[in-house]
C-alpha positions in Angstrom: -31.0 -14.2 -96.6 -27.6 -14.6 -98.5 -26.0 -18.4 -99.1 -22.9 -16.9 -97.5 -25.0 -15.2 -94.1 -26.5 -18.5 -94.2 -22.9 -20.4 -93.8 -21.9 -18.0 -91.3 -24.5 -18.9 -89.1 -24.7 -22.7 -89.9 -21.1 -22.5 -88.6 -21.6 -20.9 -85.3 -22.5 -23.1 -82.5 -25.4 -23.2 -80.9 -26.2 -20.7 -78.0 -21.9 -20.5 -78.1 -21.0 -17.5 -76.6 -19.9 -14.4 -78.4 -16.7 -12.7 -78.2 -18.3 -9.8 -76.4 -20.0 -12.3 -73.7 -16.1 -13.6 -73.1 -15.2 -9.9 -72.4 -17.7 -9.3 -70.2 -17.2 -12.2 -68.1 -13.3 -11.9 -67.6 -14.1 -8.0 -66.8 -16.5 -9.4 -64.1 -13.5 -11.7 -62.6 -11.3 -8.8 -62.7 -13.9 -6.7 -60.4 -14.6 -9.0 -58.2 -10.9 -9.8 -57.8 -9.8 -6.5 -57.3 -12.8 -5.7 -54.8 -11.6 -8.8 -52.8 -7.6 -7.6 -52.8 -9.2 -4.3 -52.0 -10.5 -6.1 -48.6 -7.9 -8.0 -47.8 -5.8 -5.2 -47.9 -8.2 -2.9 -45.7 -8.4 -6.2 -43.1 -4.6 -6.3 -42.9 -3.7 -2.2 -42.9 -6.9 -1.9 -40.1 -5.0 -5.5 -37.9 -1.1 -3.4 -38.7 -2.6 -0.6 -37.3 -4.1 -1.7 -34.4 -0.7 -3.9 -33.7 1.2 -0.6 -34.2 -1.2 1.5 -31.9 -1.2 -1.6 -29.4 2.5 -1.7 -29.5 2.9 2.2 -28.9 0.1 2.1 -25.9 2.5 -0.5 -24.0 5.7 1.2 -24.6 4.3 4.2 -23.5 2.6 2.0 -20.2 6.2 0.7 -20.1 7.1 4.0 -20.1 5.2 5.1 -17.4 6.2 2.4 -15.3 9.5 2.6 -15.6 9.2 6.1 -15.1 6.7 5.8 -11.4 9.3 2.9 -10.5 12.4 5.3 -10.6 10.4 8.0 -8.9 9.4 5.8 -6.2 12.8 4.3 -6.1 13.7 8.2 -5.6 10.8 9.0 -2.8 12.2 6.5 -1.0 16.1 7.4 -0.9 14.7 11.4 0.0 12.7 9.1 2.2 15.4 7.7 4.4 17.3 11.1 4.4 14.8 12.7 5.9 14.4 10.7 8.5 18.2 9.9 9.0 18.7 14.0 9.4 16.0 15.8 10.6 15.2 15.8 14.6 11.3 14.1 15.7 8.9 16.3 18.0 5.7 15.8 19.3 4.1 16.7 16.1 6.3 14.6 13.8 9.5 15.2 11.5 11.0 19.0 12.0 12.3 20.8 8.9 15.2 22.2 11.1 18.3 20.3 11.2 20.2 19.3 14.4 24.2 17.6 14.4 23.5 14.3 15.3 25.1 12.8 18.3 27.0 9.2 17.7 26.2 8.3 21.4 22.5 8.1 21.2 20.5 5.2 20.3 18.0 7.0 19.5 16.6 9.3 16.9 17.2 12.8 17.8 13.8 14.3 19.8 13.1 17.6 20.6 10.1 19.3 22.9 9.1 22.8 21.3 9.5 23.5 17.7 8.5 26.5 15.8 4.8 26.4 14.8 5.4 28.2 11.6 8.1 26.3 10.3 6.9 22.9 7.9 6.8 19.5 9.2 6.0 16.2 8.5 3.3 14.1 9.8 3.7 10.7 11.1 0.2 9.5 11.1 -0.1 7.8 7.3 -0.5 11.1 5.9 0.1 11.5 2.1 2.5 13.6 0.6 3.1 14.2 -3.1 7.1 14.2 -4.5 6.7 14.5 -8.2 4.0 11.6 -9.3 5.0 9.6 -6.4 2.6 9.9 -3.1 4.6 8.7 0.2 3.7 8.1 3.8 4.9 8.2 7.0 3.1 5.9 9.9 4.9 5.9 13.4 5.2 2.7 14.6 4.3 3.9 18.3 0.8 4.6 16.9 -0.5 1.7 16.0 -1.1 -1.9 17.8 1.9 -4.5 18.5 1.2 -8.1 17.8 3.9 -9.3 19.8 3.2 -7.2 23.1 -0.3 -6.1 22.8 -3.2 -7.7 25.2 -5.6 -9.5 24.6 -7.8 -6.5 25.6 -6.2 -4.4 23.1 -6.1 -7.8 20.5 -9.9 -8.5 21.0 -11.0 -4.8 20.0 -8.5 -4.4 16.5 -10.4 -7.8 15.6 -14.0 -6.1 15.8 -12.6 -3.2 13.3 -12.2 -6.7 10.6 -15.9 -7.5 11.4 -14.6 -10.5 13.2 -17.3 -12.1 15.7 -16.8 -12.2 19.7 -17.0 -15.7 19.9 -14.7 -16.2 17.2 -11.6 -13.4 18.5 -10.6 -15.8 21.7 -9.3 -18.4 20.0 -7.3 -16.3 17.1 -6.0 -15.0 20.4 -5.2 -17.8 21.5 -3.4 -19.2 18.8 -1.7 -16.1 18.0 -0.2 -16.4 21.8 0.6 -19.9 21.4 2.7 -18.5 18.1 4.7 -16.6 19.6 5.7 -17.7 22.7 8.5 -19.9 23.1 7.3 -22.7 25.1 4.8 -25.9 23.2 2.0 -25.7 25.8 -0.9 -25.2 24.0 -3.6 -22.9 25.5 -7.3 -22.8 26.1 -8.8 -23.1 22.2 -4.6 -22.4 21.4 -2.8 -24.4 18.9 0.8 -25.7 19.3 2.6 -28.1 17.1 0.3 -31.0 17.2 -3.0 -29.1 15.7 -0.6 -27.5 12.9 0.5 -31.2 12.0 -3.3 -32.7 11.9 -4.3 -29.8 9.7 -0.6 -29.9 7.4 0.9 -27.0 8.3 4.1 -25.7 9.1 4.5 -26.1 13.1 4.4 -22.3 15.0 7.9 -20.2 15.1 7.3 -19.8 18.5 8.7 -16.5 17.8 7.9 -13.0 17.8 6.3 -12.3 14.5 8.6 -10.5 11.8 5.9 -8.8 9.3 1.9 -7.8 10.1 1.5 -10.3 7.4 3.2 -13.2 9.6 -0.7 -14.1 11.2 -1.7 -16.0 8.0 0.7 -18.4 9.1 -1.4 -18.7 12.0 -4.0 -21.5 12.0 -7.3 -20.5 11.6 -5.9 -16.7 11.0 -5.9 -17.2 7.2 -9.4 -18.3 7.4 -10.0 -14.1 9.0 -11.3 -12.8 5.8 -10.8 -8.8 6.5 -7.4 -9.8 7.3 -6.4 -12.2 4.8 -7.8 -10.1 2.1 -5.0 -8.5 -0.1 -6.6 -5.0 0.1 -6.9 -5.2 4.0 -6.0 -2.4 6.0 -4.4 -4.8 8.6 -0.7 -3.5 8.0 -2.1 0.2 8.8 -2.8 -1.0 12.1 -0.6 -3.6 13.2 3.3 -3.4 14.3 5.6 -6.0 15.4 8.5 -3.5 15.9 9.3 -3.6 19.9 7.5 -0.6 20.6 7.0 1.0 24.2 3.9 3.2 24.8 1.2 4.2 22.4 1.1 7.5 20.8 -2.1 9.0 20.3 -0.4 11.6 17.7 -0.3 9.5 15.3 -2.4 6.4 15.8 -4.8 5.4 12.7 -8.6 7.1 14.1 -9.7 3.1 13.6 -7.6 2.4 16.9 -8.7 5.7 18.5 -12.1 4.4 17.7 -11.9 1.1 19.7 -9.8 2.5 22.9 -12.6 1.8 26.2 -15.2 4.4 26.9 -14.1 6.6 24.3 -16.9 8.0 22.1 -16.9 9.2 18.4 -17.3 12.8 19.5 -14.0 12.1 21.5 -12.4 10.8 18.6 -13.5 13.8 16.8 -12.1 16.1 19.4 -8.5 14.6 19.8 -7.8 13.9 15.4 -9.0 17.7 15.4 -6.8 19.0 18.0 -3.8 16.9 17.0 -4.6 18.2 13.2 -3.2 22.1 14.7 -1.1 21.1 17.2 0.1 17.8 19.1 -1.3 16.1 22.4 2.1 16.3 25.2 0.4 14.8 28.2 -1.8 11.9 29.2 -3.9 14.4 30.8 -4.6 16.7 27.7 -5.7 13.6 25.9 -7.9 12.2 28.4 -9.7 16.4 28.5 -9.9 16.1 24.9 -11.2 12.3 24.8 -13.5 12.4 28.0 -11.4 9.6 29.4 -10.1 9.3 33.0 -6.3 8.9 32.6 -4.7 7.6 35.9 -1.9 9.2 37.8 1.2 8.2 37.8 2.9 5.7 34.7 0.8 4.8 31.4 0.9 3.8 28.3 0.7 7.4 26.8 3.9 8.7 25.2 3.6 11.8 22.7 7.1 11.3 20.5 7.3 8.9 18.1 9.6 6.0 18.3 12.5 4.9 16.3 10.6 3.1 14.2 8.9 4.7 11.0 6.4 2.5 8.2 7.6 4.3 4.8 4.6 3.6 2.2 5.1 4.3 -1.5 2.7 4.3 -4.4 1.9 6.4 -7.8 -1.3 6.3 -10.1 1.2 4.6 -13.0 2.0 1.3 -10.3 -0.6 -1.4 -9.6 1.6 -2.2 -5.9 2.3 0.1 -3.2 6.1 -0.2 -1.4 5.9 -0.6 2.5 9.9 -0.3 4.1 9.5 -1.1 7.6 12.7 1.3 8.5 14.4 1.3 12.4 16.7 4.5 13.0 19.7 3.1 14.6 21.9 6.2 14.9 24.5 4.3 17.8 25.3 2.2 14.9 28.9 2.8 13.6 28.3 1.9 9.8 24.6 2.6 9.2 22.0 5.1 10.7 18.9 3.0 10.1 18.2 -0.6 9.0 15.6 -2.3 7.3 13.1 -4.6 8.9 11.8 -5.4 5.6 10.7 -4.0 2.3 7.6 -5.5 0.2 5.3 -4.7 -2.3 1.6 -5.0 -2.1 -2.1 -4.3 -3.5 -2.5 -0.9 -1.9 -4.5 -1.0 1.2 -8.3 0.1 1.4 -8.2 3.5 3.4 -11.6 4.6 2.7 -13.3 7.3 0.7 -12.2 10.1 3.0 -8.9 9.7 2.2 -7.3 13.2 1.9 -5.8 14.7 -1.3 -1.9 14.2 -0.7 -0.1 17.8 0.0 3.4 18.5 -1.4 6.2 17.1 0.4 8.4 20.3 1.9 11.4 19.3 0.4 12.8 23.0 -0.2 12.7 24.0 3.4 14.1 20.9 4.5 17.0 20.9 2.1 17.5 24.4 2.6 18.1 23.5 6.4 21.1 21.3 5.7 24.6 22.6 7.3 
């Protein structure tokens, strides 16, 4: 070995690293770096495109909303014409068009109609306008709260899976409601109970809404009726209402009328489904029920009162307008008894597929 080889290496120091091993290393740093900007940059393009994807799902949700909220909105006003012009029959709203009369107090009825022109059914039936579904529901057909008996009261309760023992009382308190003196009942409750359990005291009023009975002590506590979903408001009126019209009444009140059987029930929703039941007696052939001579509760045409329900696949509510035809009146021809949105109501699996609204031929009819 050289003197001079020998300096060089006396000079280095020991186990120093060489100018190579420094290249190495910082190339190292560099690749590691860059691998870790690499992630970053893949974590924050995958979060900015799930934002952006997030943020173009809920416009187009909002979309959609806004869009079943205007169709609705537009189901309802065709909703209102409809019943404002066209004339009732026994079967329900007739395409045909008749010039009102501003002396009657009442919407226009007629007997016959032609069997081949379109109508409209008032039993809860759907019909599809667009994406919206809407539904008619005769108030005539289904159970007052403010006149019914406790006969009639004490059946409806069974279809909630309420007890026997337990429907007397509701009864009873519901009676005590809406009455307009404060004596209290038999198992009733009048002021006095409603102040020892904190509650509001009774209206001692008709009630306003179906949904009015949770007010009612011990009512709220009736869990197929203080349910949101119930189907209590598909049932229940408290429209002043004379008669009962078994043309349009829900098959759950059918159902729970005395000494009428399911094949009964069968027999009048099928007969009613072609063509509508005009006397007690028809009804009583096709139910197997006695119906006396003389004055009953049977009474074919609807009333004046109609239960408009509105939903669409895009809206988590459904919109129930309470409407009462009121063509005497001067400056309107129906008003309002009150318009609210709720969970939809259970109707069951054998709910039919909704048919399209005959808006053509009823247009078409206009004079």
């Amino acid at each position: 070995m050289s003197l001079k080889k020998l300096k060089s290496d006396l000079g280095r120091p020991l186990g120093g690293p060489t100018f190579s091993d420094n290249r190495a290393c910082e190339g190292g740093f560099a690749l590691v770096l860059t691998l870790v900007i690499i992630v970053a940059l893949s974590i924050m393009t995958e979060m900015m495109t799930r934002w952006v994807s997030g943020a173009l799902d809920q416009a187009f949700a909002n979309r959609e909303e806004v869009d079943a909220e205007r169709q609705i909105a537009e189901a309802a006003a065709v909703s209102l014409y409809i019943l404002g012009t066209r004339p009732f029959s026994f079967r329900g709203i007739e395409s045909l068009s008749i010039a009102p009369s501003p002396t009657l107090h009442e919407p226009q009825m007629i007997a016959g109609f032609d069997p081949n022109a379109n109508h409209i059914r008032l039993d809860d039936y759907p019909y599809r306008l667009k994406d919206a579904v809407v539904r008619f529901q005769d108030a005539r057909g289904l159970i007052n709260l403010n006149l019914a008996s406790s006969g009639d009261l004490f059946n409806v309760l069974g279809i909630f899976g309420i007890s026997a023992d337990d429907r007397g009382p509701l009864i009873a308190k519901l009676q005590d409601y809406i009455d307009a003196d404060s004596l209290t009942r038999l198992n009733g409750a009048e002021a006095p109970e409603y102040a020892d359990a904190g509650r509001e005291p009774p209206a001692n009023a008709p009630l306003r809404t179906p949904w009015e009975v949770r007010r009612i002590l011990d009512w709220d506590k009736a869990g197929g009726i203080a349910r949101e979903d119930t189907q209590w408001a598909l049932l229940a009126t408290t429209v002043s209402v004379d008669g009962f019209n078994v043309n349009t009444a829900p098959r759950a009140l059918l159902s729970v009328m005395p000494g009428i059987t399911e094949g009964g029930v069968d027999n009048v929703v099928r007969w009613r489904h072609e063509q509508p039941i005009v006397t007690g007696y028809q009804f009583g052939q096709l139910a197997g029920l006695p119906i006396p001579q003389g004055p009953s509760r049977f009474l074919g045409l609807p009333a004046n009162s109609i239960l408009i329900t509105l939903s669409s696949p895009h809206m988590p509510l459904e919109r129930r307008i309470a409407v009462r035809l009121t063509p005497g009146m001067s400056d309107r021809p129906w008003a309002i008894d009150y318009d609210v949105e709720m969970p939809p109501a259970s109707r069951g699996a054998s709910e039919p597929k909704p048919d399209a609204l005959p808006i053509p031929a009823i247009l078409s009819s206009v004079p």
